[in-house]
Chimera marker file (.cmm) of the C-alpha trace (Angstrom):
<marker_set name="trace">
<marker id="1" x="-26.966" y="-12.192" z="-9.382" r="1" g="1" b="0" radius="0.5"/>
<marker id="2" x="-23.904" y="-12.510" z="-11.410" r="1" g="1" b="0" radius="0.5"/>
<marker id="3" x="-19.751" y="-11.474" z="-9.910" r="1" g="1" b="0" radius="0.5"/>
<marker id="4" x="-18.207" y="-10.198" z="-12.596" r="1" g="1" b="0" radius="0.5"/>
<marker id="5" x="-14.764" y="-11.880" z="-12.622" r="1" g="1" b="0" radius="0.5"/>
<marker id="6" x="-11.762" y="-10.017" z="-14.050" r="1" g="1" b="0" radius="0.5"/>
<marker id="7" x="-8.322" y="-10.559" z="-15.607" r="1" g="1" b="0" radius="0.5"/>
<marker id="8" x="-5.423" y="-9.344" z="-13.904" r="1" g="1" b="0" radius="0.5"/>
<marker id="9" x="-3.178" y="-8.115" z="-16.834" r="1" g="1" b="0" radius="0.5"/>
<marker id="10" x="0.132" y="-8.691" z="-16.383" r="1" g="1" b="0" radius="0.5"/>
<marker id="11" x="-0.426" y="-10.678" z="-13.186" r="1" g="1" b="0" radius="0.5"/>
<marker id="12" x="1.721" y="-14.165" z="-13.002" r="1" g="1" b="0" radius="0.5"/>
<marker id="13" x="0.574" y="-16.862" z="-11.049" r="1" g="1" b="0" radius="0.5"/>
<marker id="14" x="2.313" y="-17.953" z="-8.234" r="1" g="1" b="0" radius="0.5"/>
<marker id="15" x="1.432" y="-21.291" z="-8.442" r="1" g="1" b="0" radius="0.5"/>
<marker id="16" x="2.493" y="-22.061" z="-12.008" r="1" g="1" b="0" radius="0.5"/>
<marker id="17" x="3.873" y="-19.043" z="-13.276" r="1" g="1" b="0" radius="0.5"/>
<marker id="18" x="1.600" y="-18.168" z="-16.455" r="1" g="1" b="0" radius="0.5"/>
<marker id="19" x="0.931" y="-14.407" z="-17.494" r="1" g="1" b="0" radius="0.5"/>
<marker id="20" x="-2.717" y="-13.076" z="-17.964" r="1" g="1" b="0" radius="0.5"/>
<marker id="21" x="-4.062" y="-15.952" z="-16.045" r="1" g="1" b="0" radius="0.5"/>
<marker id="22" x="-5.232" y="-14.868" z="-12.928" r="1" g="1" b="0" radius="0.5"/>
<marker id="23" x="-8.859" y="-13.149" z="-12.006" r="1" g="1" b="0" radius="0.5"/>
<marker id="24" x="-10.234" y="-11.424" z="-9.619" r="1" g="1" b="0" radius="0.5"/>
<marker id="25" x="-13.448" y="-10.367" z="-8.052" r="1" g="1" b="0" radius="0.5"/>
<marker id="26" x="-14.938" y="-9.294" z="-4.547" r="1" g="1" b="0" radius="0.5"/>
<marker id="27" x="-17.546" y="-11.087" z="-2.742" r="1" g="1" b="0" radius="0.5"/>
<marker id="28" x="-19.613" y="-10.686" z="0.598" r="1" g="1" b="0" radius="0.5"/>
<marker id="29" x="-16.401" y="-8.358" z="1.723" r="1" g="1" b="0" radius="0.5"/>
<marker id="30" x="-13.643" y="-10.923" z="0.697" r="1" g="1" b="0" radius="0.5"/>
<marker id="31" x="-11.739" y="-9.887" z="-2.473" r="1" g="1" b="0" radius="0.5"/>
<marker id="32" x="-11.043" y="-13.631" z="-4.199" r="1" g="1" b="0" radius="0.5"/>
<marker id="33" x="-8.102" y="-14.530" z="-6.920" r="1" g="1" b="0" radius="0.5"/>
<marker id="34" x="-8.037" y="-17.737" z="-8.532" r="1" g="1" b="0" radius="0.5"/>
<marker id="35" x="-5.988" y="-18.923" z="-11.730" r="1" g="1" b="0" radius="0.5"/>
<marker id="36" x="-7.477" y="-20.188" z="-15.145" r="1" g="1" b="0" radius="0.5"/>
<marker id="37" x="-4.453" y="-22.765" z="-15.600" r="1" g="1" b="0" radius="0.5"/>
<marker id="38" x="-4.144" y="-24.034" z="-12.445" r="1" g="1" b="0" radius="0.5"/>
<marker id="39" x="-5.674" y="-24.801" z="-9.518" r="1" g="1" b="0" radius="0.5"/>
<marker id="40" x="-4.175" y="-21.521" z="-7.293" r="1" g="1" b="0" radius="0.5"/>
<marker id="41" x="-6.969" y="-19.872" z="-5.394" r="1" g="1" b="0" radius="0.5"/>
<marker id="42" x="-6.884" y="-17.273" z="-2.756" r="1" g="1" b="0" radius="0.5"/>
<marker id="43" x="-8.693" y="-14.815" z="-0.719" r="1" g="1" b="0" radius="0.5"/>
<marker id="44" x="-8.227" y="-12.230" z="1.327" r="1" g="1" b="0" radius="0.5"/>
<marker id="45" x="-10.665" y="-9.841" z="3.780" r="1" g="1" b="0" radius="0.5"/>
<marker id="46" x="-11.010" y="-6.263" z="2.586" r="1" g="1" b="0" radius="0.5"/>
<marker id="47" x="-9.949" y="-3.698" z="4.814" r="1" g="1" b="0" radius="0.5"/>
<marker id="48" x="-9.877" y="-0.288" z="4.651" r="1" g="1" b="0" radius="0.5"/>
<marker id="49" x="-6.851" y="1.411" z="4.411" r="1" g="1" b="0" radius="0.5"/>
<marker id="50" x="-5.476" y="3.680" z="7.351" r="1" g="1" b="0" radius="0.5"/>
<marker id="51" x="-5.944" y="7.419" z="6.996" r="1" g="1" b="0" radius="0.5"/>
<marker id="52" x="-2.631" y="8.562" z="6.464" r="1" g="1" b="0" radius="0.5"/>
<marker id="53" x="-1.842" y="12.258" z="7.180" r="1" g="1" b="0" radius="0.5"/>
<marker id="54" x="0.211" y="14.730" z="5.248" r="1" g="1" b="0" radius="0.5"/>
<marker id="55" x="3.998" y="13.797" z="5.321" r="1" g="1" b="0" radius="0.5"/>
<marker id="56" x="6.431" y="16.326" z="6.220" r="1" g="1" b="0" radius="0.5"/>
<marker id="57" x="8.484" y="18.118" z="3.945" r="1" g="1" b="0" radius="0.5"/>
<marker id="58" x="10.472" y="20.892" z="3.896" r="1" g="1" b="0" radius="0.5"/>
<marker id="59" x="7.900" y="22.986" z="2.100" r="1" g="1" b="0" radius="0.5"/>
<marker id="60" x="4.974" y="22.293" z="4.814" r="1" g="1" b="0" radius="0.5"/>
<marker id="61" x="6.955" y="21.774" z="7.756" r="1" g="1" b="0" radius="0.5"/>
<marker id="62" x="7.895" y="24.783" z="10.244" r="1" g="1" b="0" radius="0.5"/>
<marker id="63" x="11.188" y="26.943" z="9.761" r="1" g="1" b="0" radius="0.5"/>
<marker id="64" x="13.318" y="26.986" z="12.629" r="1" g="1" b="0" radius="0.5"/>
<marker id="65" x="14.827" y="29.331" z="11.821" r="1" g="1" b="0" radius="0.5"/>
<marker id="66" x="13.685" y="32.715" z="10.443" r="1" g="1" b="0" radius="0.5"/>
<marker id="67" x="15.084" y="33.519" z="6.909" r="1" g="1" b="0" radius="0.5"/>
<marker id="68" x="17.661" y="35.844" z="6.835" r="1" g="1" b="0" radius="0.5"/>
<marker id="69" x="17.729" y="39.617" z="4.766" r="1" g="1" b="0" radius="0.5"/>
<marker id="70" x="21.524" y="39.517" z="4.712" r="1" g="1" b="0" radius="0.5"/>
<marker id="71" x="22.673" y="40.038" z="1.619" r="1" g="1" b="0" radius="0.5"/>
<marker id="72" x="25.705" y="37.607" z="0.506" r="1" g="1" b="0" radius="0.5"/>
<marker id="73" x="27.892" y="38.467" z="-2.262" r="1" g="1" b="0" radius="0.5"/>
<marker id="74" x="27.924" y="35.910" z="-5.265" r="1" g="1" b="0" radius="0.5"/>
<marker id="75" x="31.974" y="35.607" z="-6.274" r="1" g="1" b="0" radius="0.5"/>
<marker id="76" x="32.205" y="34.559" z="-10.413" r="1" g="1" b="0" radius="0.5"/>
<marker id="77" x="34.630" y="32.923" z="-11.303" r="1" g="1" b="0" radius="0.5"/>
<marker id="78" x="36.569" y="33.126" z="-15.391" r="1" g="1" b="0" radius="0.5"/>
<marker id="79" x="37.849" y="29.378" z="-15.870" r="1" g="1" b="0" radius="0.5"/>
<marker id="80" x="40.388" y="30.828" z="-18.322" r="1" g="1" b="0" radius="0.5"/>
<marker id="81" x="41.986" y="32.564" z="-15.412" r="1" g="1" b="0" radius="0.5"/>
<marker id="82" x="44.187" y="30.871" z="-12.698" r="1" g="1" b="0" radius="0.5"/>
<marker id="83" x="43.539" y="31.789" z="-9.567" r="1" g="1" b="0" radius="0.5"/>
<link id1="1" id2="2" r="1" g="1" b="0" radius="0.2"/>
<link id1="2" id2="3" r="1" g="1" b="0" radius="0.2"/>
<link id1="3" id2="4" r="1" g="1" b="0" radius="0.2"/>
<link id1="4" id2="5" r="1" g="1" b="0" radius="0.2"/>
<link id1="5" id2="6" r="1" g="1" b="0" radius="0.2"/>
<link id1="6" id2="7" r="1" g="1" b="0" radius="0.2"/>
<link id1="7" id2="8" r="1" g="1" b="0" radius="0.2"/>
<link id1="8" id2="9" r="1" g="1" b="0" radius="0.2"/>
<link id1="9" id2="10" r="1" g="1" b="0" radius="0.2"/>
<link id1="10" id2="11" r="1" g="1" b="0" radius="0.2"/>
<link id1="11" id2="12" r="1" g="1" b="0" radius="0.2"/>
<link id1="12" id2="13" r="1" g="1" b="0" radius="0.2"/>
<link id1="13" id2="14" r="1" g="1" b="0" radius="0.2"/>
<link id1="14" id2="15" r="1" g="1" b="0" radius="0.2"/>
<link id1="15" id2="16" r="1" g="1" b="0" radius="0.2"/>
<link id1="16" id2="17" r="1" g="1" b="0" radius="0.2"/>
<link id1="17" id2="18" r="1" g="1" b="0" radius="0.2"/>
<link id1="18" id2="19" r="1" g="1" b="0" radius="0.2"/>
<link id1="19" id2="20" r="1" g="1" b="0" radius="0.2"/>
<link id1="20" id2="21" r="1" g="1" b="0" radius="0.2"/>
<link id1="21" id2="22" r="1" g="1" b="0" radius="0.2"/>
<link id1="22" id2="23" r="1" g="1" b="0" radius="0.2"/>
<link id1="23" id2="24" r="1" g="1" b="0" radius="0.2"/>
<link id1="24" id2="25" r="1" g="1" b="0" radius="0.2"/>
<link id1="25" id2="26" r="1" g="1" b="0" radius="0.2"/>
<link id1="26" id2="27" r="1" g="1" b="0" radius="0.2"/>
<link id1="27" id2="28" r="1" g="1" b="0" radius="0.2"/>
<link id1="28" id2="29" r="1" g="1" b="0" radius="0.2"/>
<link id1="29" id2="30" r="1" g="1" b="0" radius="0.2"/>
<link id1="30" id2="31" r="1" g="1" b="0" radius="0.2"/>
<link id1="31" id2="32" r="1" g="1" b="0" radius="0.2"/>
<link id1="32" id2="33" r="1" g="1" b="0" radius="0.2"/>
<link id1="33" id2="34" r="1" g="1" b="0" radius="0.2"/>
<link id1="34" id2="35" r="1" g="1" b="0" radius="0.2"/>
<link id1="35" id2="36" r="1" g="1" b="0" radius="0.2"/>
<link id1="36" id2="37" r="1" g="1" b="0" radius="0.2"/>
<link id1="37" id2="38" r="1" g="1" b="0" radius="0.2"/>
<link id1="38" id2="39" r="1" g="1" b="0" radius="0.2"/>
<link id1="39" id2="40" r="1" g="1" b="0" radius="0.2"/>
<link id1="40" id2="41" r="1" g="1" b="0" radius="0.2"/>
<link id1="41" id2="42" r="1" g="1" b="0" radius="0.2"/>
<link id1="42" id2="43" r="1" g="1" b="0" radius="0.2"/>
<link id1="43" id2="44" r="1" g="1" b="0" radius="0.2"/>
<link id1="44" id2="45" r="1" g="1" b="0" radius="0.2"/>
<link id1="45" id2="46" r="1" g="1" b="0" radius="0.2"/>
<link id1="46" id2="47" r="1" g="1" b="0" radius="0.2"/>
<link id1="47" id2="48" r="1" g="1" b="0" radius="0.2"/>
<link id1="48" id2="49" r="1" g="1" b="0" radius="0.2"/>
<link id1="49" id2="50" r="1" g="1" b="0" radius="0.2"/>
<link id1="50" id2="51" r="1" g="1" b="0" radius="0.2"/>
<link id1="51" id2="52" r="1" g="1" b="0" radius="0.2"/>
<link id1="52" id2="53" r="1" g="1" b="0" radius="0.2"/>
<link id1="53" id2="54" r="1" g="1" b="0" radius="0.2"/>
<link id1="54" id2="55" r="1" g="1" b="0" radius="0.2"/>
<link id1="55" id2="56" r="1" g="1" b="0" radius="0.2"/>
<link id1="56" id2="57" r="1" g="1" b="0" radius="0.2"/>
<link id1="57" id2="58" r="1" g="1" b="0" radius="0.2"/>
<link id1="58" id2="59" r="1" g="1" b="0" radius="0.2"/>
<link id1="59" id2="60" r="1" g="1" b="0" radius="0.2"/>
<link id1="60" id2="61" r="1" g="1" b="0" radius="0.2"/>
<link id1="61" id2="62" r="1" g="1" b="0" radius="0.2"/>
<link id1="62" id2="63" r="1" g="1" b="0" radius="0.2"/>
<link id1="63" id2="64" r="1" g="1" b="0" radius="0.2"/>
<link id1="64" id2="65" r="1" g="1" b="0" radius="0.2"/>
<link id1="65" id2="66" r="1" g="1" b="0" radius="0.2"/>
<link id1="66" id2="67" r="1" g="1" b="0" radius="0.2"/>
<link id1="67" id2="68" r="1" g="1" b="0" radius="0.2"/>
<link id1="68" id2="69" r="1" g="1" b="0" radius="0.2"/>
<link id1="69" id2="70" r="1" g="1" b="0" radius="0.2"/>
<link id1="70" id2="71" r="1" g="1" b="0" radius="0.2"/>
<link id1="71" id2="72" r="1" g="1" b="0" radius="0.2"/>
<link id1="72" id2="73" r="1" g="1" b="0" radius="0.2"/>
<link id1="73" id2="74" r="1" g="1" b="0" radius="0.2"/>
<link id1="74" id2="75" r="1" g="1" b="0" radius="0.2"/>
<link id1="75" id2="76" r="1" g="1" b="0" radius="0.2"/>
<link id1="76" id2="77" r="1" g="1" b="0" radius="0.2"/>
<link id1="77" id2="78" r="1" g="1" b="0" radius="0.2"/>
<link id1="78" id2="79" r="1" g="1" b="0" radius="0.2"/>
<link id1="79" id2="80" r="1" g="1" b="0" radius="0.2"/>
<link id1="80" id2="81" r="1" g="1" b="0" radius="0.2"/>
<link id1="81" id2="82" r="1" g="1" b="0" radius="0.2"/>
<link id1="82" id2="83" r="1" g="1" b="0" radius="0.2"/>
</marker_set>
């Protein structure tokens, strides 16, 4: 059977530095690259990514402090009047 072998658009070669020139396709658990214009070819094992867990924000993380009922007076100000 067949690999299908696919353009990387946009991709420049490294090598000699043409655009829409490079391929790619994945084989026996290696992911290959090779250019059309040159003779650049590389490959690289496929590994899976690590499981990341859920960064911490300010909207998931923990208060550490409770939030207050005080009620805080909002002072407007006129910019035609000097203070």
């Amino acid at each position: 059977m067949s690999t299908i072998k696919r353009f990387i658009a946009g991709a420049v070669c490294p090598r000699c530095g043409a655009m829409d020139r490079l391929r790619t396709w994945e084989q026996n658990e290696t992911r290959y690259r090779d250019c059309v214009s040159c003779d650049f070819f590389e490959q690289q094992a496929i590994e899976e990514p690590p499981t990341l867990g859920e960064l911490s924000t300010r909207v998931n993380a923990p208060r550490d402090e409770p939030a207050s009922d005080e009620v805080q007076p909002v002072r407007i100000l006129d910019p035609g009047k000097r203070h």
